[in-house]
Structure formats: C-alpha cells, structure tokens
C-alpha positions as CSV (number, residue, x, y, z in Angstrom):
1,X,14.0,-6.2,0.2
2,X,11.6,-4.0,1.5
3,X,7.8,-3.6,0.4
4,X,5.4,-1.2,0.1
5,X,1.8,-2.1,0.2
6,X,-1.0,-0.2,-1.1
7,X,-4.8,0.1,-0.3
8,X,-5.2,-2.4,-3.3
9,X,-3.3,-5.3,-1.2
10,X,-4.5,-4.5,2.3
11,X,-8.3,-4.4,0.6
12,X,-7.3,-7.9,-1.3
13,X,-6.2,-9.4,2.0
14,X,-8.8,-8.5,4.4
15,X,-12.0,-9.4,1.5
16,X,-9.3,-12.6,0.5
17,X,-9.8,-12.1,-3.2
18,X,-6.5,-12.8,-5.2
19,X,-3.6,-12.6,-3.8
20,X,-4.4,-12.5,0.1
21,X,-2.3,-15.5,0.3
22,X,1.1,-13.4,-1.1
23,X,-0.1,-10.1,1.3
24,X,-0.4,-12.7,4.4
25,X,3.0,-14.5,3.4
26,X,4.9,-10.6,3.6
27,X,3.0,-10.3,7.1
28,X,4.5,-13.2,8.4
29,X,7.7,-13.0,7.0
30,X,7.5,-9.4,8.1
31,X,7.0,-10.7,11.8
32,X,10.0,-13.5,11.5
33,X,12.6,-11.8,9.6
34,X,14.2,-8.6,9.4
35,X,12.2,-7.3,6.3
36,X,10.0,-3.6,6.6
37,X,6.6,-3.0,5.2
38,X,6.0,-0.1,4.6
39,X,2.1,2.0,4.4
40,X,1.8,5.6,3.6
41,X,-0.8,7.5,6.1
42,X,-2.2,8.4,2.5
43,X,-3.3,4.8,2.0
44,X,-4.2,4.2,5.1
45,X,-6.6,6.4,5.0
46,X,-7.6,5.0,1.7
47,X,-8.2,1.4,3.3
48,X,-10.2,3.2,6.2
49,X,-12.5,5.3,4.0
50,X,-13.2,2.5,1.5
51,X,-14.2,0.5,4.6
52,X,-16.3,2.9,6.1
53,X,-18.4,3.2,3.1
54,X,-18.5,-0.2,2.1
55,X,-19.2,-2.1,5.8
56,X,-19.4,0.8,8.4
57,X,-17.7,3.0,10.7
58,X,-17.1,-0.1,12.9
59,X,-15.7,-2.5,10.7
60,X,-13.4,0.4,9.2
61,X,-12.2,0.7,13.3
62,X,-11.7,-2.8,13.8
63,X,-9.7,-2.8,10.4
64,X,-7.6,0.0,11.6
65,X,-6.8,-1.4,14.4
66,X,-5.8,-5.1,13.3
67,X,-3.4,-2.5,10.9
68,X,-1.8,-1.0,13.7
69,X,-1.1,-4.5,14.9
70,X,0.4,-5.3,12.0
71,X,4.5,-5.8,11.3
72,X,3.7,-2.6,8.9
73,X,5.6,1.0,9.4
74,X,3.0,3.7,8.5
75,X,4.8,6.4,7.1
76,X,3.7,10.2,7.2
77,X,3.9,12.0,3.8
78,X,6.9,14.6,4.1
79,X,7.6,17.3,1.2
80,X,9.9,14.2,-0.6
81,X,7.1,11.8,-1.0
82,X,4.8,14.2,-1.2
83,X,6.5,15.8,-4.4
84,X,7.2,12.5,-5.8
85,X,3.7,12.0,-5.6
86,X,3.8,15.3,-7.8
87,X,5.7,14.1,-10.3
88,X,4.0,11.1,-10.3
89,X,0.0,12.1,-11.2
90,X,1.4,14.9,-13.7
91,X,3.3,11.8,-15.6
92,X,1.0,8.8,-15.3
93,X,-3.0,8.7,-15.2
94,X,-3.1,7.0,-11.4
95,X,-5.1,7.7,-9.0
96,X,-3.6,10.9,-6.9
97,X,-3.5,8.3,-3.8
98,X,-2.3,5.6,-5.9
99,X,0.4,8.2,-6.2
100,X,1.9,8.6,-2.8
101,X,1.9,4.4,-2.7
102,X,4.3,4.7,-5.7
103,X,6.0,8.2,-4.2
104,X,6.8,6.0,-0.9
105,X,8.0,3.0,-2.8
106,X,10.5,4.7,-4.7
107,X,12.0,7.1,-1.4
108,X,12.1,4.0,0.4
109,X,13.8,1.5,-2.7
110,X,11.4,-0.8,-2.1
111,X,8.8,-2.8,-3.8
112,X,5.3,-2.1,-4.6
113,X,3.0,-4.8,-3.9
114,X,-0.8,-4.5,-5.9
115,X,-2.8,-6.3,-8.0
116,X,-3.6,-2.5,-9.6
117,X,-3.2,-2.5,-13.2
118,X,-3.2,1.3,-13.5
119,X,0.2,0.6,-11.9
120,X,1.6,-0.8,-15.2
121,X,3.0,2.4,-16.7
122,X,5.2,3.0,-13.8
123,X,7.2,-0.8,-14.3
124,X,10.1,1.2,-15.8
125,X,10.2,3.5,-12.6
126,X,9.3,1.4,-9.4
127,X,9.9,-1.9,-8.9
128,X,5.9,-4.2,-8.3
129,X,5.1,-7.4,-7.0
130,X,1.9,-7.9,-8.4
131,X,-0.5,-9.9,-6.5
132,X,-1.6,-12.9,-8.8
C-alpha cells in the first residue's frame, strides 16, 4: 500500500516528537521494498517554510535536501489534485495545504500518514495512519 505523508509527519520526524519512529519505519521500508511515498510539492513547501521560520534559511536547505534523498516521490499539483483540494477545504475546516495532502492521498489510493487531528473529519473519505 502506498502512503502519503504530510508536513505533520515529515515535521514529527525530523523534531522526533511522536511518531518519528512509524515515519522512519515507512522510510526504510520504502528503501527495501517496493512501496511509494508519496509528498505533494504543496507540502513540501510547507515543511520548508515552517523550517525557515522556526530554525533558519539553512537548516530549512539542509532539510530539503535530506528530502530529496529520501525514498519519497514529490508530486507536482496538476488540475486533479488541485480540484480535490477544492472540494476538500469547501467540505472540511482543514488547512488549505492540509488539503492538497488529502487531495494527493485520495488520486493516488493511498494512505495518509499524520498525527493531525483536523484530519479526523475526512476518516470516511481517505484512508490515515495516524502517527501515535
């Protein structure tokens, strides 16, 4: 099964708060096995800005580049996700970035991984692994 991370999980596992340990076990099974993660650009950015304000234009670099090393496809919004993104702020009270993490999640089939509560209203729509 694929997943889909969001800025939530990438920020967890790079600060190690809860659930760093689940994020790093999807990175190396990632690398091993024949399993996609997946990263909208829209979230990338979101990791990178929160970053940069929080610790500096050069941590926010270095993150972005231990990223790219990453077993993690970074996937460009298109008019699909992007309108699933849509339809996904007019229905739920998420963040509009929060959106295209869910928008990619359900293009792609795959699973959401967060530790984002704000996610909750969308259990009946996308499938979550929430990071404990």
């Amino acid at each position: 099964m694929a997943h889909v991370l969001d800025a939530f999980a990438l920020t967890a596992y790079f600060e190690k708060e809860p659930g760093y340990e689940q994020v790093q076990e999807l990175l190396t099974t990632a690398a091993s096995a024949d399993r996609r993660l997946y990263l909208s650009t829209v979230n990338w950015g979101e990791v990178h800005y929160v970053t940069h304000r929080t610790y500096g234009l050069e941590q926010a670099n270095k993150i972005a580049h231990i990223i790219a090393s990453f077993p993690i496809d970074i996937v460009a919004v298109d008019l699909e996700i992007a309108r699933q993104a849509a339809l996904c702020k007019v229905a739920h009270r998420l963040s509009y970035a929060d959106c295209f993490a869910a928008a990619l999640a359900k293009v792609k089939r795959s699973t959401l991984v967060t530790g984002d509560k704000e996610f909750k209203s969308l259990e009946g729509e996308i499938k979550i692994a929430w990071l404990a």
